[in-house]
C-alpha positions as CSV (number, residue, x, y, z in Angstrom):
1,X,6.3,5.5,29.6
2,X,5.9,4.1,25.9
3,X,6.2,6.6,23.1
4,X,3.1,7.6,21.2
5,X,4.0,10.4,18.8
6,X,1.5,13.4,18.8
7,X,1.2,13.0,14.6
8,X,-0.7,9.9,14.0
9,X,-3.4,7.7,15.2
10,X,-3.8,4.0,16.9
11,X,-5.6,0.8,17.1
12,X,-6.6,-1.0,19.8
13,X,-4.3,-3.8,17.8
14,X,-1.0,-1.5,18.4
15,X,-0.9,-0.3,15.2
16,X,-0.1,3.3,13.9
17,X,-1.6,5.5,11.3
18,X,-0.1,8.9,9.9
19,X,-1.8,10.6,6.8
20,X,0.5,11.3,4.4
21,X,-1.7,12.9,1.6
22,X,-5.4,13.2,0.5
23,X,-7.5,9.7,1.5
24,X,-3.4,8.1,2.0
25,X,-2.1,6.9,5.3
26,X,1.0,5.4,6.6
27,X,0.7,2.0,8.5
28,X,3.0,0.9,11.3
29,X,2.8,-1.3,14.4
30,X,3.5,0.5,18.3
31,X,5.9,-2.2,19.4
32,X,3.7,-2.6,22.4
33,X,3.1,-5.0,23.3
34,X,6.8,-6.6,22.7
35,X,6.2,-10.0,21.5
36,X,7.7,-12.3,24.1
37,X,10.5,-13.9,21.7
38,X,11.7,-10.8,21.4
39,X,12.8,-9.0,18.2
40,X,11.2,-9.4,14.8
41,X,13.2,-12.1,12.2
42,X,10.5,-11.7,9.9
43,X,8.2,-9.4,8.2
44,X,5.5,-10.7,5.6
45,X,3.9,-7.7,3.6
46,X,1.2,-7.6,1.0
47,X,1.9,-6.9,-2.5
48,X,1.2,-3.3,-3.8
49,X,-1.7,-3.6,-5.6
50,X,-3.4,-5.7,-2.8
51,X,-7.1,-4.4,-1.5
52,X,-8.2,-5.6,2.0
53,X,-11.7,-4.7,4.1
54,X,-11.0,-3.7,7.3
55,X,-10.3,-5.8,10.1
56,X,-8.9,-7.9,7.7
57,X,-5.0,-9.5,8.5
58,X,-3.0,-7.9,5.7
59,X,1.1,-8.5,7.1
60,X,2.3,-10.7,10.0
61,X,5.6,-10.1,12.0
62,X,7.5,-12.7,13.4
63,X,9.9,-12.9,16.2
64,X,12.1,-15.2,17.3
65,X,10.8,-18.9,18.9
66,X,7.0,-17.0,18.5
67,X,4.3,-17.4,16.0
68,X,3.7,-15.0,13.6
69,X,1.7,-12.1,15.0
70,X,-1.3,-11.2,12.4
71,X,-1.9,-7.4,11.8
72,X,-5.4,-6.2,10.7
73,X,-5.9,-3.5,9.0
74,X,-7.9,-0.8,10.5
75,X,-9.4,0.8,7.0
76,X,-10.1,-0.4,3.7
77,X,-8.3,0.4,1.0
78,X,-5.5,-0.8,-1.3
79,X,-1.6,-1.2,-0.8
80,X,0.2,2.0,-2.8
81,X,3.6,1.3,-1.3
82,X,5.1,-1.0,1.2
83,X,8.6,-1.1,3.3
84,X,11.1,-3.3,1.0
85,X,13.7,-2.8,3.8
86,X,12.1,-5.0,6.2
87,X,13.1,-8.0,4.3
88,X,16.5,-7.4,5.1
89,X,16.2,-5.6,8.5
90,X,13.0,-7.0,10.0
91,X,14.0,-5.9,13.6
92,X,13.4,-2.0,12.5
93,X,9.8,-3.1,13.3
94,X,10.8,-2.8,16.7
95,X,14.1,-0.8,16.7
96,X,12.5,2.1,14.7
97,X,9.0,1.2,14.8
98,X,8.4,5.1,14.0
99,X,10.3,5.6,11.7
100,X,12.2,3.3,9.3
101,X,9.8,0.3,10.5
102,X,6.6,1.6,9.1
103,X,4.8,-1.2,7.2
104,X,2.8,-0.1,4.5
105,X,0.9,3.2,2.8
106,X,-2.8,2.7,1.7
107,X,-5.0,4.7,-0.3
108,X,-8.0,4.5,2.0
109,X,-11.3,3.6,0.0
110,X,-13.5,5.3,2.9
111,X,-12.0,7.8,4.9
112,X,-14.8,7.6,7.9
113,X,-13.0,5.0,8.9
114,X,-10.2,7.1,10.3
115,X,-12.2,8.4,12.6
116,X,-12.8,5.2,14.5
117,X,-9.0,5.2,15.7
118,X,-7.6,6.3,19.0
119,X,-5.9,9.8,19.5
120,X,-2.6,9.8,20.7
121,X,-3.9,10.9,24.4
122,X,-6.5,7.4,24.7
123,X,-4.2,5.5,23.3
124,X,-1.5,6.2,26.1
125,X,-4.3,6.1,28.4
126,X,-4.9,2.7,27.2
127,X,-1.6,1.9,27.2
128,X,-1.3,2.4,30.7
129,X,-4.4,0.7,31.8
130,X,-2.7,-2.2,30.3
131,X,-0.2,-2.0,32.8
C-alpha cells in the first residue's frame, strides 16, 4: 500500500499539497508513480518570486537514464519559498518525499482552487485503481 498522509491534499499528477498558513500551501510530489530510472539526480525549481497559472509546469525532476518529469502546478499563485536542499540531495524527492523532499510553498492567488484536489481517501482509491 502507498502512503498518503491524512494532512494534505493530491493531484491526479502525484503531487501533494499541505496548507501551511492563510491562502499558503506546501508543494510536493507522491513518488508514485516511481519513475522507471529510478531515483531523482536532479531537481529544477522555480525562483522565489516566480508566479505560475495553474496547470502550468513550474519544476521538473529527473532521474537517472529518464527525461525530466514536468510538474504542474495545481493552483495559481507565486513561489514564497522553495527547498534549497534538493540541489544537493535530489533523491529526498523520493527518499523523503513527505518530508524533507517537499518542493516548494506558494501563496495561492485563488484559494477555490484547493478545492479541486483529491482527499487523501480518492486519492488512495485512485492509487489503487492504478494498479
Amino acid at each position: 500500500m502507498h502512503e498518503v498522509p491524512e494532512d494534505r491534499k493530491y493531484s491526479d499528477n502525484h503531487l501533494w499539497v499541505q496548507v501551511t498558513g492563510d491562502a499558503r500551501v506546501r508543494v510536493g510530489v507522491t513518488g508514485h508513480p516511481r519513475e522507471p530510472g529510478g531515483v531523482a539526480v536532479r531537481v529544477a525549481l522555480p525562483g522565489e518570486g516566480d508566479a505560475f497559472e495553474a496547470s502550468e509546469v513550474f519544476c521538473t525532476v529527473e532521474a537517472a537514464g529518464s527525461a525530466p518529469r514536468a510538474l504542474t502546478l495545481p493552483m495559481s499563485g507565486t513561489v514564497v519559498a522553495v527547498n534549497d536542499r534538493l540541489a544537493v540531495s535530489p533523491a529526498d524527492v523520493d527518499d523523503s518525499p513527505f518530508e524533507d523532499g517537499w518542493l516548494a510553498e506558494i501563496a495561492v492567488d485563488k484559494p477555490g482552487q484547493l478545492g479541486g484536489l483529491l482527499s487523501p481517501r480518492a486519492y488512495a482509491e485512485q492509487l489503487r485503481g492504478a494498479g
